[in-house]
C-alpha positions in Angstrom: -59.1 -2.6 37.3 -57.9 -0.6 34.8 -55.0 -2.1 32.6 -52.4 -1.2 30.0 -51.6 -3.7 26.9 -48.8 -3.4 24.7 -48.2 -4.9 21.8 -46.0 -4.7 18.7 -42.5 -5.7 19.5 -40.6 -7.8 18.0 -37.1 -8.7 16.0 -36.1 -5.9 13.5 -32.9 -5.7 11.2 -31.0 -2.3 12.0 -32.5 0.3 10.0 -35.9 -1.1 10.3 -39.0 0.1 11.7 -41.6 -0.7 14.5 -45.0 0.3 16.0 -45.6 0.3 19.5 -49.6 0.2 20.4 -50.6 0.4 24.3 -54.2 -0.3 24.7 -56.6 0.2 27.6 -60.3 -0.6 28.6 -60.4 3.1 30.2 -63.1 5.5 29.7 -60.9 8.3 31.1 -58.1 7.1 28.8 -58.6 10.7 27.2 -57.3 12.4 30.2 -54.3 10.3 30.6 -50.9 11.7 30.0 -49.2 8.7 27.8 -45.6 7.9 28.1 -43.5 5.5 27.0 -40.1 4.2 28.4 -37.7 1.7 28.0 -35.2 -0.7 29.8 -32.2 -2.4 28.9 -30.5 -5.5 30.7 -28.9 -4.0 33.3 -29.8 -0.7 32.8 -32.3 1.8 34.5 -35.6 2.1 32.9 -35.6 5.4 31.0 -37.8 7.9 29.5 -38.7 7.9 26.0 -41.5 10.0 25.1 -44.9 11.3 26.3 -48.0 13.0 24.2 -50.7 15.0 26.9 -54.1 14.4 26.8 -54.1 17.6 24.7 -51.8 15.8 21.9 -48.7 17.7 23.1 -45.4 15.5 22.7 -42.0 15.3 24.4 -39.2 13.4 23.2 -35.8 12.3 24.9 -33.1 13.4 23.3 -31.9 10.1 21.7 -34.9 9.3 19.6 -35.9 13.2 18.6 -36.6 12.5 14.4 -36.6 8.9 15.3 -39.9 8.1 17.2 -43.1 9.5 17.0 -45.6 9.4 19.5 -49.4 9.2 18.7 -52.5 8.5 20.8 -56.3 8.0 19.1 -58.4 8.6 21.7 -61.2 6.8 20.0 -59.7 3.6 20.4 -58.0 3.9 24.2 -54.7 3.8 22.4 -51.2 5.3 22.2 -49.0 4.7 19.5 -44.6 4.7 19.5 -43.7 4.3 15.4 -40.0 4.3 15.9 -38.0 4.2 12.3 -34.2 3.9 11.6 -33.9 1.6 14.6 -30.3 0.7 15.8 -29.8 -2.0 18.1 -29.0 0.3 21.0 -32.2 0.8 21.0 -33.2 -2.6 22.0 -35.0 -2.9 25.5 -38.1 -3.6 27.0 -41.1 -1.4 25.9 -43.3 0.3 28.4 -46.1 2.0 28.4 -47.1 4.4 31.2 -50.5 6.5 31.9 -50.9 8.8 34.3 -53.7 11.4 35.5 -57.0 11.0 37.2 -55.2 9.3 40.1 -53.8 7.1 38.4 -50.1 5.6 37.7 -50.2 2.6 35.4 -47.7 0.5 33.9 -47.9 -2.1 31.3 -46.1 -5.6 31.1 -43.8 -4.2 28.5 -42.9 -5.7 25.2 -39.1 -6.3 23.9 -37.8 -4.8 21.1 -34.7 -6.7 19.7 -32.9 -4.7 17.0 -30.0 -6.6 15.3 -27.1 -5.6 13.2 
């Protein structure tokens, strides 16, 4: 069964910076579209970004020239470097793959940004 690992969150200081990594065992990790999204307590989960299995990128609005999104196919994995972190930002971390059939989910890893 294929699976989706996070790592990389954590407890930042506002104005700090973190790197998300999502790992899988996949072979067809390549043609996965990658996404990451994010929830806050007692919020909806939300979008955050996605890169194609062509290394195309989409950003939501509220982290364009924040957050980058990255994926090195050589090593299953997708990437979220996201800099001058505020703590509105703070949320659960989630990585998404989809493609091939497929619509995975990670466990998620929190992000805790504080002022």
């Amino acid at each position: 069964q294929v699976q989706l690992v996070e790592s990389g969150g954590g407890l930042v200081q506002a104005g700090g910076s973190l790197r998300l990594s999502c790992a899988t065992s996949a072979s067809i990790f390549t043609i996965f579209t990658m996404g990451w999204y994010r929830q806050a307590p007692g919020k909806q989960r939300e979008w955050v970004a996605r890169i194609t299995s062509g290394g195309n990128t989409n950003y939501a609005d509220s982290v364009k020239g924040r957050f980058a999104i990255s994926r090195d196919n050589a090593k299953n994995t997708v990437y979220l470097q996201m800099n001058s972190l505020q703590p509105e930002v703070s949320a659960v971390y989630y990585c998404h793959a989809g493609g091939g059939g497929h619509d995975l989910w990670g466990q998620g890893t929190q992000v805790t940004v504080s002022s």
